[in-house]
C-alpha positions as CSV (number, residue, x, y, z in Angstrom):
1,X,-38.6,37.5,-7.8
2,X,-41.1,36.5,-5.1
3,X,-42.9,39.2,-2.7
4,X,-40.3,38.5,-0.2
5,X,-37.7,39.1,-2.7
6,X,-38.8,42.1,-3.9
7,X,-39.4,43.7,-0.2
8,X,-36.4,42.6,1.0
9,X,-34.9,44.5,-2.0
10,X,-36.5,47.7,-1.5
11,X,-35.3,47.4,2.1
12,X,-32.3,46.7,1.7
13,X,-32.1,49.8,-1.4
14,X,-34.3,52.6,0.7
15,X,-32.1,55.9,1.5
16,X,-30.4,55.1,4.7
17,X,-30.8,52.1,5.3
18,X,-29.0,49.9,2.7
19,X,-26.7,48.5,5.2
20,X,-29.2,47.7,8.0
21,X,-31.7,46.1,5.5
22,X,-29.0,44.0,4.2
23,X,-27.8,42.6,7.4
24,X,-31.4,42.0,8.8
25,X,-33.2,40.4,5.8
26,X,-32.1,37.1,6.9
27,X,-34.0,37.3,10.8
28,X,-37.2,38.8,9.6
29,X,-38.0,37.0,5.6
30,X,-40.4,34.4,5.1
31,X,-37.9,32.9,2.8
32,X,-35.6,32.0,5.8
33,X,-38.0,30.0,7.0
34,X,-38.6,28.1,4.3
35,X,-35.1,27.6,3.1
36,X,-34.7,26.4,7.0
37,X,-37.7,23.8,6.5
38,X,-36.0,22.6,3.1
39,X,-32.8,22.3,4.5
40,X,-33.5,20.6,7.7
41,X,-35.6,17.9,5.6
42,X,-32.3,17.3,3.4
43,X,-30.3,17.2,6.9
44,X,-32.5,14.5,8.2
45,X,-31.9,12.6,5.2
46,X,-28.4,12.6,5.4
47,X,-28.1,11.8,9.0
48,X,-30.0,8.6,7.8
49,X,-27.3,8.0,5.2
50,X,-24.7,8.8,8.0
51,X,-26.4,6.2,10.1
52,X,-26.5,3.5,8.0
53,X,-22.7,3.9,7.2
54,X,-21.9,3.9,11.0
55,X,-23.8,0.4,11.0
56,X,-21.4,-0.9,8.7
57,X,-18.4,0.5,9.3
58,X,-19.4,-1.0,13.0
59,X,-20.6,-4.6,11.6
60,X,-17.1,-4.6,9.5
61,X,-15.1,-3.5,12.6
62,X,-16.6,-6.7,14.6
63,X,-14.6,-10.0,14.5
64,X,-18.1,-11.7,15.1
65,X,-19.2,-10.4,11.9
66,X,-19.4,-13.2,8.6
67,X,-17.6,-10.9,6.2
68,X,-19.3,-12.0,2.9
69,X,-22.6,-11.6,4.5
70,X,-21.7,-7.8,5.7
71,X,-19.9,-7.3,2.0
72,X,-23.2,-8.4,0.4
73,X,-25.8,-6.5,1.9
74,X,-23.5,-3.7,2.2
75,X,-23.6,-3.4,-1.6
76,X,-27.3,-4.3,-1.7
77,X,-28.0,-1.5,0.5
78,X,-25.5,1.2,-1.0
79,X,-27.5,0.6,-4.5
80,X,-30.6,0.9,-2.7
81,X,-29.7,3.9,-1.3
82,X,-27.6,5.6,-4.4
83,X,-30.2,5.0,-6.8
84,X,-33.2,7.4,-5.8
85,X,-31.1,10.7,-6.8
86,X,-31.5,9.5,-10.6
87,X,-34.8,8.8,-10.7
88,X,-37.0,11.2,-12.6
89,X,-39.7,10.9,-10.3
90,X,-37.4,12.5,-7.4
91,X,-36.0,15.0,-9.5
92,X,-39.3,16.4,-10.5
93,X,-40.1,16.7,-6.7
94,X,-36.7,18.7,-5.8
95,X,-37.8,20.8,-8.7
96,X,-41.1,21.7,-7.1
97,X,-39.4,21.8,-3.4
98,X,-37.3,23.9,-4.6
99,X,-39.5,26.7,-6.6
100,X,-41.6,26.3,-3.4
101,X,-39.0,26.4,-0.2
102,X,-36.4,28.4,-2.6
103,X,-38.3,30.3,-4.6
104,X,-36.3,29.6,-7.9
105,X,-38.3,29.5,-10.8
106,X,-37.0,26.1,-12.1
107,X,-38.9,25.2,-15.3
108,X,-41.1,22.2,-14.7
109,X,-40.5,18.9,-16.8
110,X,-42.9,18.8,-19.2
111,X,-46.4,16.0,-19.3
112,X,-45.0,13.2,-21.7
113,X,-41.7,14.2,-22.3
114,X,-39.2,11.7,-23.0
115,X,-37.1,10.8,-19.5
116,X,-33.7,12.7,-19.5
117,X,-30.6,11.9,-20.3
118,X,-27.8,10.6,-18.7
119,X,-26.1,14.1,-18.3
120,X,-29.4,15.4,-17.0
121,X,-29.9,12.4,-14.3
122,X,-26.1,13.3,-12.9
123,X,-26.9,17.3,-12.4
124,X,-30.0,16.0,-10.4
125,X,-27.8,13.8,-8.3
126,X,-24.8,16.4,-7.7
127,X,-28.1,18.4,-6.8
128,X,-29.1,15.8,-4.0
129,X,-26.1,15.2,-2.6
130,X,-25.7,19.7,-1.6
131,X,-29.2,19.2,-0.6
132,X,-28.4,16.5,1.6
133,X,-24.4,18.2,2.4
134,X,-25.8,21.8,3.2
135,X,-28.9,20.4,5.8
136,X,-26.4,18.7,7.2
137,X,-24.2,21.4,8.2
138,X,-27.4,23.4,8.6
139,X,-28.6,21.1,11.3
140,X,-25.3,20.7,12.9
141,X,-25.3,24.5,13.5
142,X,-28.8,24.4,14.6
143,X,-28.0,21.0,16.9
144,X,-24.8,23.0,18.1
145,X,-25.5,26.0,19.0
146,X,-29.5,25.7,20.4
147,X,-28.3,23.6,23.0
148,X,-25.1,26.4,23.8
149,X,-27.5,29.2,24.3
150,X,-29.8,27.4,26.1
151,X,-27.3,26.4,28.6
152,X,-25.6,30.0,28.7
153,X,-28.8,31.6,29.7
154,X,-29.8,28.9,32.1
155,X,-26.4,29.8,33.9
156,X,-27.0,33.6,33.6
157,X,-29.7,33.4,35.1
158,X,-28.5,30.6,38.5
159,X,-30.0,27.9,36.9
160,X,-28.2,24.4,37.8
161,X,-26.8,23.5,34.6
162,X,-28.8,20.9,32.6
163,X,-27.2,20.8,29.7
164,X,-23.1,20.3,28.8
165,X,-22.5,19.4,32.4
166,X,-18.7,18.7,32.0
167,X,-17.8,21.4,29.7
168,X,-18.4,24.8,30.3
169,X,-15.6,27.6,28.9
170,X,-18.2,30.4,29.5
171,X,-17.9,30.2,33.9
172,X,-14.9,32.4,33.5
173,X,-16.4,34.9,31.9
174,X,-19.0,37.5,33.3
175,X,-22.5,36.7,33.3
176,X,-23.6,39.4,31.1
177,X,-21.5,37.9,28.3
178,X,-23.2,34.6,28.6
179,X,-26.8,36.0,27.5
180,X,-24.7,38.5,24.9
181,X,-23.4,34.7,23.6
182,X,-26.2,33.4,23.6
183,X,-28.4,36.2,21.4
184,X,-25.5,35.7,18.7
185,X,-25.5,32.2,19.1
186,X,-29.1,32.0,18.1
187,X,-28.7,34.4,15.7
188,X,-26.0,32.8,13.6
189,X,-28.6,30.1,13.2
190,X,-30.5,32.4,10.1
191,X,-27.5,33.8,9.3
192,X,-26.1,29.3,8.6
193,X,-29.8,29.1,6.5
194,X,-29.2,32.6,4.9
195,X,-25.7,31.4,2.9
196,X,-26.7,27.7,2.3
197,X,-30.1,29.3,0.5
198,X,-27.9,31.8,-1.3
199,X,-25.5,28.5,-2.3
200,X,-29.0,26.3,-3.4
201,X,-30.2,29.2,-5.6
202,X,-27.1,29.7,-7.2
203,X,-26.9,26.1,-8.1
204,X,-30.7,25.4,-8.4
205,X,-30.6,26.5,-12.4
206,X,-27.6,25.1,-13.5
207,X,-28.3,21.6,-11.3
208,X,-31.9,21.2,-12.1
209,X,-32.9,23.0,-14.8
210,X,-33.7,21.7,-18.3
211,X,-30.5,20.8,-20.7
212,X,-30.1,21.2,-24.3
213,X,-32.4,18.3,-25.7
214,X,-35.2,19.5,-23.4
215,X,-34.8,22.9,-24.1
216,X,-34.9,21.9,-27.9
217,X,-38.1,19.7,-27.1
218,X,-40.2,22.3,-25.7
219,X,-39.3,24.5,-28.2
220,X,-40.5,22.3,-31.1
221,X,-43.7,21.8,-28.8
222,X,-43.9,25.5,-28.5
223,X,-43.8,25.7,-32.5
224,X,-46.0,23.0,-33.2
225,X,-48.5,24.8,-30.8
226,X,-48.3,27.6,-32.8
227,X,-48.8,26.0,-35.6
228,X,-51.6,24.4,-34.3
229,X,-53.1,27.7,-33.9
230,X,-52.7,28.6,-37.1
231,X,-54.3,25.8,-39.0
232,X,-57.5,26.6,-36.8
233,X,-57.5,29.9,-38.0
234,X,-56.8,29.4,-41.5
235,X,-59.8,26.8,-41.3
236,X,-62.2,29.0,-39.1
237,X,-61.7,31.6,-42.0
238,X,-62.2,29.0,-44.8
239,X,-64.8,27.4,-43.3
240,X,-66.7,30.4,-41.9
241,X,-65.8,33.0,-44.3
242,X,-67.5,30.9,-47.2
243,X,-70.9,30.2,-45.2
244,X,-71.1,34.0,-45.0
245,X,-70.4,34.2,-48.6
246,X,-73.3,31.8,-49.5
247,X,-75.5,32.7,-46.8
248,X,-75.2,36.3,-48.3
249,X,-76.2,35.3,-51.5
250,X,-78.8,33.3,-50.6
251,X,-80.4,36.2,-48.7
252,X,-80.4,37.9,-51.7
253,X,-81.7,35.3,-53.7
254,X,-84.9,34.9,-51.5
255,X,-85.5,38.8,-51.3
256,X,-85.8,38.6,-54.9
257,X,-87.7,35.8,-55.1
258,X,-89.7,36.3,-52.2
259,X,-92.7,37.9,-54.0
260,X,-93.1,36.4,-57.4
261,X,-91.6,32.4,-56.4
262,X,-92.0,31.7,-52.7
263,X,-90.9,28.2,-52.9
264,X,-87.6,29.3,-54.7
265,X,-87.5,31.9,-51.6
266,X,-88.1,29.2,-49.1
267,X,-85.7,27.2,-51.3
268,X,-83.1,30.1,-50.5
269,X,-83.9,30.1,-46.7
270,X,-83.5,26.8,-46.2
271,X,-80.3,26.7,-47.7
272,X,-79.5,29.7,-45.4
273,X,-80.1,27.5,-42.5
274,X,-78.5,24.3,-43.6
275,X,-75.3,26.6,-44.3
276,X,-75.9,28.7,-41.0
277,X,-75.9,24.7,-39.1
278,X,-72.5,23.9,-41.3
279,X,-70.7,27.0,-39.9
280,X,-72.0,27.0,-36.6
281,X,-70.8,23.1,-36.3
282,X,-67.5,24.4,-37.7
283,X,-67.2,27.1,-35.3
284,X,-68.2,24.9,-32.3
285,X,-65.3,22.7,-33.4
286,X,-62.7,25.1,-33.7
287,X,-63.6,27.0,-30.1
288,X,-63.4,23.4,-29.0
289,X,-60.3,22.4,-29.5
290,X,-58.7,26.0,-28.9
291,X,-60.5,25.1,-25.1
292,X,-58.9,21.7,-25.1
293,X,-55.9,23.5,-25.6
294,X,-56.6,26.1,-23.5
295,X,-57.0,23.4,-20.1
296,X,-54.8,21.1,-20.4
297,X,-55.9,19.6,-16.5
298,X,-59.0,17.5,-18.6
299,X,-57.7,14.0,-17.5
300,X,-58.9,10.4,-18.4
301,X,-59.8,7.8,-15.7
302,X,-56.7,6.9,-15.7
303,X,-54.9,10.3,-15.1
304,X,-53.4,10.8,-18.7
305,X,-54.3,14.2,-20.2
306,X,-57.5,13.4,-22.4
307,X,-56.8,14.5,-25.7
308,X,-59.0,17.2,-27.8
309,X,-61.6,15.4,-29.6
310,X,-61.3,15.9,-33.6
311,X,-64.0,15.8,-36.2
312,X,-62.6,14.8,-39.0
313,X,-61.2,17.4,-41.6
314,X,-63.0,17.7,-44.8
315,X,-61.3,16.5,-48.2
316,X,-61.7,16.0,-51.3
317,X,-64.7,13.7,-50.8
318,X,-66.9,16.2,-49.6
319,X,-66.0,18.4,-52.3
320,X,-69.9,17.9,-53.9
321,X,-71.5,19.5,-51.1
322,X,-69.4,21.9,-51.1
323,X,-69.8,23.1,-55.1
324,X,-73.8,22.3,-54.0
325,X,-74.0,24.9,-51.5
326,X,-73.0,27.5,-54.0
327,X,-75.1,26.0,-56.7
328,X,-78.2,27.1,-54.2
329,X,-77.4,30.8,-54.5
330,X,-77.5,30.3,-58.5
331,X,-74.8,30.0,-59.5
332,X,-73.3,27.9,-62.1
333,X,-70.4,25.6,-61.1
334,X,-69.1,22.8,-63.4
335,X,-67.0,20.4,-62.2
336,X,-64.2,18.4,-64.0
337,X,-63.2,15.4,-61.6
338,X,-60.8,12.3,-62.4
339,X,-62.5,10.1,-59.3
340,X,-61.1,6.6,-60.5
341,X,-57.5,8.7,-59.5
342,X,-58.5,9.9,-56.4
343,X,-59.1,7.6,-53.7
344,X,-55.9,6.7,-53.2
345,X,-54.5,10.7,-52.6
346,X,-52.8,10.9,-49.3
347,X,-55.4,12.1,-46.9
348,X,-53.3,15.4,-46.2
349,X,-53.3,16.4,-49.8
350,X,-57.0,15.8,-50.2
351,X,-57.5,17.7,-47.1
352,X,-55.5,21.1,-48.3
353,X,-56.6,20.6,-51.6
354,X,-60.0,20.7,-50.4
355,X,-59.6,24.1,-48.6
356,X,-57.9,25.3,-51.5
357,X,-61.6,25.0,-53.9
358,X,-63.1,26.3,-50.9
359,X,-61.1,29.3,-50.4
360,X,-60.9,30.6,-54.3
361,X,-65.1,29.4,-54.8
362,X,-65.6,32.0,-52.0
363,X,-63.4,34.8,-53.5
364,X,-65.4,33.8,-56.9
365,X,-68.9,34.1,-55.5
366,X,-68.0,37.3,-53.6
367,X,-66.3,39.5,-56.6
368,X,-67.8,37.8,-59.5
369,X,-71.4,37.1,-58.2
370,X,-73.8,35.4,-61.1
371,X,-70.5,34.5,-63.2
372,X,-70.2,30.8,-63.9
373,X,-67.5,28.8,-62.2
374,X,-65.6,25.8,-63.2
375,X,-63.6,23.5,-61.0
376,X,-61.2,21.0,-62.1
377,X,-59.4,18.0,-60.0
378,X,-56.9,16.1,-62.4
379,X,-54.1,13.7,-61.3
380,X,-51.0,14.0,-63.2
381,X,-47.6,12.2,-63.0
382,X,-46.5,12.4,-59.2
383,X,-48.9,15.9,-58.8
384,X,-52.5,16.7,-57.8
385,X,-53.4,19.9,-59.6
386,X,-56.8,22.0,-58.4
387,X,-58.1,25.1,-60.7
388,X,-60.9,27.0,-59.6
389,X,-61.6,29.5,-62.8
390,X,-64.4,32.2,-63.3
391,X,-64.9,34.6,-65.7
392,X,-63.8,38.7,-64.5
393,X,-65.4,41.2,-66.6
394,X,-65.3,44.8,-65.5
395,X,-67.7,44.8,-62.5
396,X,-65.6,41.6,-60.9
397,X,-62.4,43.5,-61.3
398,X,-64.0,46.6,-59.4
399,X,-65.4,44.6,-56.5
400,X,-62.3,42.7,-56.4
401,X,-60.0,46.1,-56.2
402,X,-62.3,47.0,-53.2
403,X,-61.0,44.9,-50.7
404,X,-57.8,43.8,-51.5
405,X,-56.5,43.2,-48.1
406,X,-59.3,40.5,-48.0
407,X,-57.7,39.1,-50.7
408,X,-54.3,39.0,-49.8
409,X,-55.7,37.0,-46.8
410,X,-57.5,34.4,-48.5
411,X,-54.5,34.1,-50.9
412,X,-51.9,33.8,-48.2
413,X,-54.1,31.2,-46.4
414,X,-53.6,29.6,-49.7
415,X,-50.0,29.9,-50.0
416,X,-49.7,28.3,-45.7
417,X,-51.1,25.0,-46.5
418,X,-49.3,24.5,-49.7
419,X,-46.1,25.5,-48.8
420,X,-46.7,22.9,-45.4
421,X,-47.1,20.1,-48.7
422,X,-44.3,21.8,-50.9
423,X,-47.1,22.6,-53.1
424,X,-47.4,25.3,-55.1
425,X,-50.0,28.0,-55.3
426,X,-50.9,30.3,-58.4
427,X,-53.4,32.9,-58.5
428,X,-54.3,36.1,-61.2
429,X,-56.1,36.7,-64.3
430,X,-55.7,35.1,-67.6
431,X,-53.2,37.1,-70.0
432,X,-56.2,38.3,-72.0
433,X,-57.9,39.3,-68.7
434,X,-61.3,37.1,-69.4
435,X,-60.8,35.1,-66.2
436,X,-59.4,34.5,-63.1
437,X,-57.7,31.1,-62.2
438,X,-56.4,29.8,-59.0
439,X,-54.2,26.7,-59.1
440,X,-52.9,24.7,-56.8
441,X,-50.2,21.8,-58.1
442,X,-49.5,19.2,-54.8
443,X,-46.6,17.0,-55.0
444,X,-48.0,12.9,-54.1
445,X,-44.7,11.5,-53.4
446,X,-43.8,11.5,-49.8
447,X,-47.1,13.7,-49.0
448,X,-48.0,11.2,-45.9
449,X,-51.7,9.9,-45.4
């Protein structure tokens, strides 16, 4: 509801004055003003339609005429004229005349959407033609009736008549009911805009709005927005959540170190900072693209919406420096890797899988600091599988219990991406309790590059 809307509302609902407010919203809103501009636009229009029928209907009605010649540019002209009200272009203008002059809230066609349908290209025309048939009537009225009053107060008042010379009903009536006809007769000009506004807003929606397939399209953009956001904030907590891990670690390390072996200690710090540089450029990314998102006006010389830049996602070929960066705060990783099998794994799966080792070497380094970790990568037939195991003695299973919302996080994170890949995703402790394993089986067929 716009500001005029809404005052005209609680006018028209104050104590007293329901009546009164009703019958006067039309002479003193902004909106009838507008609805007046709109429709007079559309009345112009159609008088040029009207025109160029008159012109043929008077070339036809001349003997002098060549028929043929008439017939053919007659049809030239009539698809000329009948084609504009399909056009998408036009339709996307009567939607923003109309949220502007009519204050309908039409939803706008979206950037890059496919061109509507056959269906939809019809409502916009049945839409064209009221525009055009109401500011016709609407400037009849106005042509009508301005001219009437204009002439009734001229007489009221002695003035020669200027206007409607040979017909004038009103002479045998008293004067003081020519100015009286004249005030309505002005008046019923808001009053003519008032009803064909009400008739354009009923029929904006159904006439211009968006139909099933482009309701269905900007849902499924909607959801892959969505989406979207949630892949950045899995990998802004992968990403960032295991520099913290390491960087913690590490900080230890050097405090320990610090006195009795300082280059170990300025080992440790500079690992600090090459992990600090990592997250940050992660971070930076991330923030990036949720601002890309964020303002969609960034154009390209051209005037197409310029696209988010994307580093590249990390897979399964970074997966050294990964297992490197933890081997700085001392601990022991092993790694068991098939890479003959693995150049050829869909770059989706390697991606996922890759966030996966991340994900559970974080969660090992954070319960079960100092414990040895071993990571294995095997191809099977038609799978990928990923196990990250460490051993879980006592003090791991205490730090572990202390945060297990933490966990549930990371483990969930786990479960997204694999369930996106119709993966699957186990996580726990060995039956005897010695260790716990995270594994991840990805299906290769029909994974998609």
């Amino acid at each position: 509801m716009t500001p005029d809307d809404a005052r005209l509302t609680r006018a028209a609902t104050a104590p007293g004055r329901g009546g009164w407010g009703r019958v006067v919203a039309p002479l003193r809103s902004a909106a009838t003003v507008r609805a007046g501009v709109y429709l007079v636009v559309g009345g112009v229009v159609a008088g040029a339609y009207v025109t160029l029928v008159a012109g043929f209907v008077q070339m036809f009605a001349s003997l002098e005429t060549p028929r043929v010649a008439t017939l053919v540019l007659a049809l030239v002209s009539a698809v000329l004229v009948s084609t504009p009200p399909f056009l998408a272009t036009v339709r996307a203008l009567e939607i923003a005349a109309v949220r502007t002059f009519l204050d309908v809230d039409v939803p706008l066609p979206s950037t890059g959407a496919s061109p509507p349908g056959a269906a939809t290209r019809w409502r916009a025309a049945a839409w064209y033609g009221l525009h055009l048939a109401l500011g016709a009537a609407v400037l009849v009225v106005v042509l009508f009736l301005v001219p009437v009053a204009t002439q009734l107060v001229l007489s009221a008042t002695g003035v020669e008549p200027v206007l409607l010379t040979d017909w004038r009903p009103w002479e045998a009536l008293p004067a003081w009911t020519w100015l009286v006809t004249a005030v309505l007769a002005l008046l019923a000009v808001p009053y003519a805009v008032a009803l064909a506004r009400a008739v354009l807003r009923q029929a904006a929606l159904p006439l211009l709005g968006p139909d099933q397939t482009e309701r269905i399209a900007e849902l499924e953009a909607a959801a892959d927005r969505v989406a979207e956001r949630g892949r950045l904030a899995r990998e802004l907590h992968d990403s960032v959540g295991h520099a913290l891990t390491v960087t913690t670690l590490q900080a230890a390390a050097a405090a320990r170190l610090l006195d009795h072996d300082p280059v170990a200690a300025r080992a440790a710090l500079a690992a600090i900072e090459e992990t600090g540089r990592t997250a940050m450029a992660d971070l930076d990314h991330v923030l990036g693209l949720l601002r890309a998102e964020a303002s969609p006006a960034a154009t390209t010389d051209a005037g197409v919406p310029a696209a988010p830049v994307r580093r590249p996602a990390r897979t399964l070929a970074d997966l050294d420096a990964l297992l490197d960066d933890a081997r700085r705060t001392g601990v022991d990783v092993r790694l068991a890797r098939d890479d003959a099998a693995l150049p050829d794994v869909p770059r989706a799966v390697s991606q996922e899988a890759y966030r996966v080792v991340q994900e559970a070497l974080t969660n090992a380094l954070r319960h079960a600091p100092g414990e040895p970790v071993a990571v294995r990568v095997a191809r099977g037939p038609g799978v990928l599988v990923v196990e990250v195991r460490n051993p879980l003695g006592p003090g791991a299973r205490r730090r572990a219990s202390d945060d297990p919302g933490r966990e549930r996080r990371g483990l969930a994170g786990m479960r997204e991406r694999a369930r996106l890949l119709r993966a699957e995703v186990a996580a726990g402790p060995t039956p005897d309790g010695g260790a716990w394993v995270v594994r991840a089986t990805f299906p290769l067929a029909g994974s998609g590059g």
